[in-house]
C-alpha positions in Angstrom: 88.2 105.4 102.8 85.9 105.0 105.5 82.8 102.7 105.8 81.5 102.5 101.6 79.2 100.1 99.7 82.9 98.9 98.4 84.2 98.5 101.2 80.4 96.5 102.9 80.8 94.2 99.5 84.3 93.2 101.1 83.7 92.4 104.4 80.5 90.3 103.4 82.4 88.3 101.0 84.7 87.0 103.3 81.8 86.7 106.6 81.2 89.8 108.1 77.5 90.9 108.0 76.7 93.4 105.8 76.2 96.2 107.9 79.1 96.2 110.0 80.9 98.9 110.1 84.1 98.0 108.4 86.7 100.6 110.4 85.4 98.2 113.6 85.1 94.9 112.3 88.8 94.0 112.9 89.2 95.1 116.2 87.5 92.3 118.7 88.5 89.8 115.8 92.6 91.3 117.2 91.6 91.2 120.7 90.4 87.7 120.8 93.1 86.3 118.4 94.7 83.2 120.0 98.3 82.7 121.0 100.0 79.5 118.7 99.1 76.2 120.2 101.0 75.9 123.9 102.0 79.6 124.3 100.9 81.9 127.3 97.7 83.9 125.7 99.3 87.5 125.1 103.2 86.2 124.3 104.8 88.5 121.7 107.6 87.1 119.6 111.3 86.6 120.7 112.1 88.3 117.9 111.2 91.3 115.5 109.0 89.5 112.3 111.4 90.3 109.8 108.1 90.0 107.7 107.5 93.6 108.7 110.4 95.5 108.3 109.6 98.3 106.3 108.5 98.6 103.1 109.5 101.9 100.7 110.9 103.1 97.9 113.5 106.1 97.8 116.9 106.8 99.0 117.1 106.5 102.5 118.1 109.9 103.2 115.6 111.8 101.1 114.8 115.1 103.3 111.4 114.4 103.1 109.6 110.6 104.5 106.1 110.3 103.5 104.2 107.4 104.8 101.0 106.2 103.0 98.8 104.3 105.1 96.5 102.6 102.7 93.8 99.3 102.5 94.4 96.9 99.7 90.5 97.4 99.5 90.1 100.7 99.5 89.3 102.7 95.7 90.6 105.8 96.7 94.0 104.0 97.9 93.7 102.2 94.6 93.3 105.0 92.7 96.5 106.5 94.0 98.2 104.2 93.3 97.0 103.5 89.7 97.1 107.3 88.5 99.5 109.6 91.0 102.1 106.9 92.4 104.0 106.2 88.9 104.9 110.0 88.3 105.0 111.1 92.5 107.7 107.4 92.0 109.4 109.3 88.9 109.4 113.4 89.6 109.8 113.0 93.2 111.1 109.7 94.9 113.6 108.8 91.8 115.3 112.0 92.2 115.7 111.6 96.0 113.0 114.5 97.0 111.1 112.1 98.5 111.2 108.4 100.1 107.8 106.5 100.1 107.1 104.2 103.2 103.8 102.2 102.8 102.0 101.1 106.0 98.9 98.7 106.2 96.1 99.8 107.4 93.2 97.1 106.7 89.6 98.2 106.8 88.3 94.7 106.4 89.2 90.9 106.4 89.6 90.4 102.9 92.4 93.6 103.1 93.8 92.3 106.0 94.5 88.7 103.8 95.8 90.2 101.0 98.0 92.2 102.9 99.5 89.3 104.9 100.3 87.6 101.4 102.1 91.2 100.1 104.3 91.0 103.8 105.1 87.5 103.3 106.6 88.5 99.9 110.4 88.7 99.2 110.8 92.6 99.7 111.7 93.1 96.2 108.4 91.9 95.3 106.2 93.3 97.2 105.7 96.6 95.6 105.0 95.1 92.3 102.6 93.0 93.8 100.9 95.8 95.7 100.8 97.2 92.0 99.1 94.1 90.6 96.5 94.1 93.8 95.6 98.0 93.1 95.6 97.6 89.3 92.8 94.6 89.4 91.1 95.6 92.5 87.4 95.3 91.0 88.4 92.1 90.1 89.4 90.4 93.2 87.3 92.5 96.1 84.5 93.8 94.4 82.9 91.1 92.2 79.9 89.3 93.5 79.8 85.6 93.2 83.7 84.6 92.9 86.6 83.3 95.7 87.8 86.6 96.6 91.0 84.7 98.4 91.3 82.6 95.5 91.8 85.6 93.2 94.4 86.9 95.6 96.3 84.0 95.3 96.4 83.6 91.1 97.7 87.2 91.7 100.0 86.1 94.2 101.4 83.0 91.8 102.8 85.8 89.1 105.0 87.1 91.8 106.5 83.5 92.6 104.0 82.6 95.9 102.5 78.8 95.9 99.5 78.5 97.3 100.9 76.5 100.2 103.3 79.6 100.8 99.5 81.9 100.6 97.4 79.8 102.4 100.3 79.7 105.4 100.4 83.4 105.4 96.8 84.6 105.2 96.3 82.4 107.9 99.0 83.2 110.1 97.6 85.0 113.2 101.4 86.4 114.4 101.3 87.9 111.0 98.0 89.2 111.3 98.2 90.4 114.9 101.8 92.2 113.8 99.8 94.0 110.6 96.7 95.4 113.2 99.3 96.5 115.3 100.7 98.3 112.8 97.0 99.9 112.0 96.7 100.8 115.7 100.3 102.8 115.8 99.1 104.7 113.3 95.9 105.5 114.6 97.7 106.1 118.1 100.7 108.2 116.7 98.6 110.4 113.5 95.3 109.8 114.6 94.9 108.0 111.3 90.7 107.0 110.8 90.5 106.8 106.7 92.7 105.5 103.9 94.6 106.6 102.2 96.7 108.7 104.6 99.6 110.5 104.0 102.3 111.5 106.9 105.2 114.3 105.0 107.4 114.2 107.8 105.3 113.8 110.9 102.6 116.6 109.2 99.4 113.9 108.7 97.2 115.0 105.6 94.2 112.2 105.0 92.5 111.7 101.8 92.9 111.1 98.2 95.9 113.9 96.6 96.7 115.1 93.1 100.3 115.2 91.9 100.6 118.3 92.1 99.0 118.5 95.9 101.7 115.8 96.6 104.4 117.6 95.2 103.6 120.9 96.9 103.5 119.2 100.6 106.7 117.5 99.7 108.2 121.0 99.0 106.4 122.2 101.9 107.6 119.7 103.8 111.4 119.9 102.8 113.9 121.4 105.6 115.4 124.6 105.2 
């Protein structure tokens, strides 16, 4: 997805002006974001954020990697996930074709949020709460009039957060900073500029795909 009326609905209910295009509206928000209290301005971490190690599902030496970048706001992402993932997850990934490795890719605040609560997840939660966020997407970043963060979070109880545990990671800026970083690799590396997009082994295909489109650049895709 690029810059929708969805998409406008879900930057303005968390402050950006309607208007805005949404692919841009994170980027001086990353620049500007302030080092923790007493640090030098542009001080990485000591240490890899075990927070994002990867995230995927598959055997680890399934011939063929397919990355998704996606938005946790984004229909066509949503849709995906909803209607292709469960049977690409049982025809392809299950039988070891295939491993899955999901990527964030915000296109707005609101995205961004919900993504840092997904990250902050124990890793064998996160998919199902991915799941969860896709599955009741018009109810949590579409609907006018309602605590779009607040929403996040009852979603985020079922899989075990508090909302202390939320609140700390939707507003943890080395979280956040690490997640656009992420965006911007995959913009650097395979020119990603839309969600969802789909990388079969290092061949970047953007845009919404049918099962059997999948399965065909998995096969495609497949050494020897």
């Amino acid at each position: 997805m690029t810059i929708s009326r969805r998409g406008m609905l879900a930057a303005t209910a968390i402050g950006i002006p309607l208007g805005t295009p949404v692919l841009l509206a994170l980027r001086p928000a990353h620049a500007q974001t302030p080092a923790p209290a007493g640090a030098p301005a542009n001080t990485a971490p000591a240490t890899p954020d075990p927070r994002m190690a990867e995230r995927g599902a598959g055997k680890a030496d399934a011939p063929v990697t397919v990355i998704e970048y996606f938005s946790l706001t984004c229909p066509h992402c949503a849709r995906f996930h909803n209607e292709v993932w469960p049977k690409v997850k049982a025809d392809l990934v299950e039988p070891g074709k295939a491993r899955m490795v999901w990527r964030d890719f915000p296109l707005d605040q609101l995205a961004l949020a919900a993504a840092c609560a997904a990250r902050a997840l124990p890793v064998d939660r996160y998919e199902g709460f991915v799941s969860a966020l896709f599955a009741n997407q018009d109810r949590w970043a579409f609907a006018r009039g309602i605590d779009n963060l607040g929403e996040v979070a009852k979603i985020a109880a079922l899989a075990g957060m508090s909302r202390a545990d939320f609140d700390a990671a939707v507003n943890d800026r080395n979280l956040q900073r690490a997640i656009m970083e992420m965006r911007q690799q995959g913009e650097k590396e395979f020119n990603v500029n839309s969600t969802p997009t789909f990388v079969f082994n290092g061949k970047s295909v953007p845009g919404e795909i049918p099962f059997e489109r999948f399965a065909e650049l998995v096969k495609q895709a497949t050494p020897g």
